[in-house]
BAFI-3210 file (N, C-alpha, C; in Angstrom, 3 decimals, decimal comma, padded with zeros to 6 digits):
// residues 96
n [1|2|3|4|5|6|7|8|9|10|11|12|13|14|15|16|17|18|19|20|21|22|23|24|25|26|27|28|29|30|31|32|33|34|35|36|37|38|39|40|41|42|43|44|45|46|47|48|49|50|51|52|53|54|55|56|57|58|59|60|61|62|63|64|65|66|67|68|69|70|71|72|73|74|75|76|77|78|79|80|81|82|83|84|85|86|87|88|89|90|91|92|93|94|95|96]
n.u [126,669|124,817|120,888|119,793|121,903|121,773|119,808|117,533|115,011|111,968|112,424|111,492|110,282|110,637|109,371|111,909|111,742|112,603|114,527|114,776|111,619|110,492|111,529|109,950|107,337|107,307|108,001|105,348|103,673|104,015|104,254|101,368|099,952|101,713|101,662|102,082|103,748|106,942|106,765|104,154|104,259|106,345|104,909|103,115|103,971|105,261|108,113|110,885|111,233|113,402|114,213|112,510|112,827|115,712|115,236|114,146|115,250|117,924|117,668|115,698|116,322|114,759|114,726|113,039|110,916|109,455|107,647|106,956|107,823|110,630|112,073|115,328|116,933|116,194|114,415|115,446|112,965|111,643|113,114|113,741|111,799|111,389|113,355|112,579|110,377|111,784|113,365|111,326|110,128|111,876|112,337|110,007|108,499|108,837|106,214|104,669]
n.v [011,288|013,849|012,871|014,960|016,411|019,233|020,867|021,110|021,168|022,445|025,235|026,262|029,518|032,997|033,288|033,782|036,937|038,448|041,377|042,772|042,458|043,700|046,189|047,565|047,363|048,512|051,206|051,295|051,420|054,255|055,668|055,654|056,984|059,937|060,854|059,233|057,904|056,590|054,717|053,943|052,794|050,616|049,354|048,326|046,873|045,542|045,168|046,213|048,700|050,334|048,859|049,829|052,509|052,570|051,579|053,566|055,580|055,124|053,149|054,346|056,605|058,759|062,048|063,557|066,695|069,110|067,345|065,658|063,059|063,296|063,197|063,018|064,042|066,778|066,822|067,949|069,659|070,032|071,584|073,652|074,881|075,630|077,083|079,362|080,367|080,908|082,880|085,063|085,466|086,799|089,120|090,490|093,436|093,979|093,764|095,315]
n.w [126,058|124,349|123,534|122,346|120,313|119,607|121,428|120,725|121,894|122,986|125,811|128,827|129,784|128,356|125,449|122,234|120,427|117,422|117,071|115,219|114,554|116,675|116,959|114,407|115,800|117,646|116,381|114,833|116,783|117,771|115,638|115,725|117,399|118,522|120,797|123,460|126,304|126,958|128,670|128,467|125,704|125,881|127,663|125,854|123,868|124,671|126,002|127,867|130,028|129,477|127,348|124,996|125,417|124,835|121,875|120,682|120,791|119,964|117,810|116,468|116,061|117,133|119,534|122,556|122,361|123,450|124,668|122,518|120,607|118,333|115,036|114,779|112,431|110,352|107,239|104,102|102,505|105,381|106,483|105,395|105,550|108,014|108,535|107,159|108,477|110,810|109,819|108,721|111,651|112,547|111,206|111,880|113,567|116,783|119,138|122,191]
ca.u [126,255|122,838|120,514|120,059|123,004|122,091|119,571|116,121|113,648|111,741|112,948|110,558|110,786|110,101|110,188|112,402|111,487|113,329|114,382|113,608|110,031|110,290|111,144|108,828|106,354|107,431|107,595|104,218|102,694|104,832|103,715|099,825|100,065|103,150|101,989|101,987|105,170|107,798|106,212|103,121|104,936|106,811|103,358|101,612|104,752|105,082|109,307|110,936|111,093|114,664|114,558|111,635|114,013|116,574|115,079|113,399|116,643|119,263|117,733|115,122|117,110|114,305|114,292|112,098|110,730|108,120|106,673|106,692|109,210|110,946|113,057|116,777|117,423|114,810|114,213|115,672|112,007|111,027|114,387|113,770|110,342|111,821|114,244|111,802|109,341|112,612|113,710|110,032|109,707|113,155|112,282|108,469|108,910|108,099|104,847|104,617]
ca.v [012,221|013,932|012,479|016,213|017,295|020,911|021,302|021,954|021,011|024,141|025,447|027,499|031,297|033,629|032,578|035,035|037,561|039,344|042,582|043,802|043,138|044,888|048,279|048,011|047,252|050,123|052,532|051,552|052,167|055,220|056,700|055,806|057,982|060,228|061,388|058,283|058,490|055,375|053,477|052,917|051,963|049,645|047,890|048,059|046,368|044,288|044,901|046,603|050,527|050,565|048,523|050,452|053,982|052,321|051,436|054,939|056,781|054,727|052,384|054,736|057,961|060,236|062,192|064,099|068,080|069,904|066,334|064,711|062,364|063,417|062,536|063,969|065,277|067,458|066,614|069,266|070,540|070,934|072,361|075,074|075,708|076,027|078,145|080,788|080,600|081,513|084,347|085,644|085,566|087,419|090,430|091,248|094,160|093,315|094,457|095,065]
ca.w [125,041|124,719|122,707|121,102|120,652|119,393|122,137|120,224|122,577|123,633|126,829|130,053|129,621|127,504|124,153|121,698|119,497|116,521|117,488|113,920|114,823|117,967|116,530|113,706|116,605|118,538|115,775|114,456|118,055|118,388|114,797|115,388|118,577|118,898|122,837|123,889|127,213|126,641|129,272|127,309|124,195|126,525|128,133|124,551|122,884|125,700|126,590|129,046|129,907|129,053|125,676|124,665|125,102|123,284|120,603|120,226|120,825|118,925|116,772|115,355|116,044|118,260|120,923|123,034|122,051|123,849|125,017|121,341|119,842|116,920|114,171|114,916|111,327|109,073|105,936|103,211|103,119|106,789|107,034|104,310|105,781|109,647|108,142|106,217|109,468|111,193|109,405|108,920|112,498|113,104|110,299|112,284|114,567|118,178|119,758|123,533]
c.u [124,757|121,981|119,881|120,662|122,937|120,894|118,359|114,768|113,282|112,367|111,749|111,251|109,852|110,312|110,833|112,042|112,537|113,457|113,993|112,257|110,019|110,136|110,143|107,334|106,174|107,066|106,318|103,045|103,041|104,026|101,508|099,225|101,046|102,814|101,763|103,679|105,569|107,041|105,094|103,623|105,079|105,547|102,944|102,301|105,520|107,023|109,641|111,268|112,563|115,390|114,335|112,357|114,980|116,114|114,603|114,669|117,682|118,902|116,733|115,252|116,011|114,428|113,061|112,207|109,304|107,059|106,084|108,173|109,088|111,978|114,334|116,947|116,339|114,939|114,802|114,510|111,507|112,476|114,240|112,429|110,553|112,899|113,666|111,266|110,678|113,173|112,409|109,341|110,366|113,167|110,972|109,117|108,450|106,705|104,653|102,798]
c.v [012,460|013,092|013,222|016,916|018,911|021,519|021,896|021,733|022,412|024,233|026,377|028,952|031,393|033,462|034,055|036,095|038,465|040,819|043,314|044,410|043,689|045,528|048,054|047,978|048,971|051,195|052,352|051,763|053,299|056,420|056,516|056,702|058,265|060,915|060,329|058,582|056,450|054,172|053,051|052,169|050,712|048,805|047,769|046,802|044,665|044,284|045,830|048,457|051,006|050,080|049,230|051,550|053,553|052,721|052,869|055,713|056,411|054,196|053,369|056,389|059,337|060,343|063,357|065,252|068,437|068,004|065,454|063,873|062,812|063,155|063,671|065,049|065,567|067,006|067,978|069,908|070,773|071,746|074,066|076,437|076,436|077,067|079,833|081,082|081,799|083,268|085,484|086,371|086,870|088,938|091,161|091,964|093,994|094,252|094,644|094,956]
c.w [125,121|123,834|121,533|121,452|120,360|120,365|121,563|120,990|123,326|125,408|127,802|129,431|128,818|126,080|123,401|120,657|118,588|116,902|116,416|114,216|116,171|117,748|115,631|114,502|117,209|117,861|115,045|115,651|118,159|117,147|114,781|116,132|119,436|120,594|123,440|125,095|126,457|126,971|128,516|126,010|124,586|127,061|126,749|123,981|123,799|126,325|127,444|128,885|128,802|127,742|124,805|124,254|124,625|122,143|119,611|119,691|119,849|117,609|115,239|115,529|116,483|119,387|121,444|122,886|122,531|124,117|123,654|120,683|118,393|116,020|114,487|113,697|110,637|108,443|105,237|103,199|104,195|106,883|106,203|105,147|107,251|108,999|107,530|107,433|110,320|111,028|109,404|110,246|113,221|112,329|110,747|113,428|115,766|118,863|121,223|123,978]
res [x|x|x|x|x|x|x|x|x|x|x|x|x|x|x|x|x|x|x|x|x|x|x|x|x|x|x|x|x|x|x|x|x|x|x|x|x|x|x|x|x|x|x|x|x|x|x|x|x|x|x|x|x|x|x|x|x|x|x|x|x|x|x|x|x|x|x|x|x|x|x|x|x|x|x|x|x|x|x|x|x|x|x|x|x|x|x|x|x|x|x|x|x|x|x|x]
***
């Protein structure tokens, strides 16, 4: 038998981190400077290219527009306001 049986002596590697604090890592590098590309997130935050775009894409639901990450769904007011710009844009007569 071992003499610890549940195995608490630290171990080599990498030690573990909470993925909670990951994303809140990520998305507070991500919202301090939204042109930042993945890979920097990923070196700043310190994990890998492919966690990094996870976490962006699934956990905190953006993706990429014109070279900025953004939130998937509007808000009821940007939605109202993209909606007036819209129509506003669609009722001006064209100019050549």
């Amino acid at each position: 038998m071992d003499a610890d049986p549940l195995n608490t002596t630290p171990r080599p590697g990498r030690p573990s981190t909470s993925h909670i604090e990951t994303v809140a890592r990520v998305q507070e590098i991500h919202h301090a400077d939204r042109r930042l590309i993945i890979r920097e997130v990923a070196e700043d935050v310190g994990i890998a290219f492919g966690m990094c775009q996870k976490i962006l894409t699934e956990d905190l639901q953006m993706r990429r527009v014109s070279a900025k990450s953004v939130p998937r769904l509007l808000t009821q007011s940007r939605r109202t306001i993209a909606c007036q710009f819209a129509l506003t844009s669609m009722s001006k007569p064209k100019t050549i």
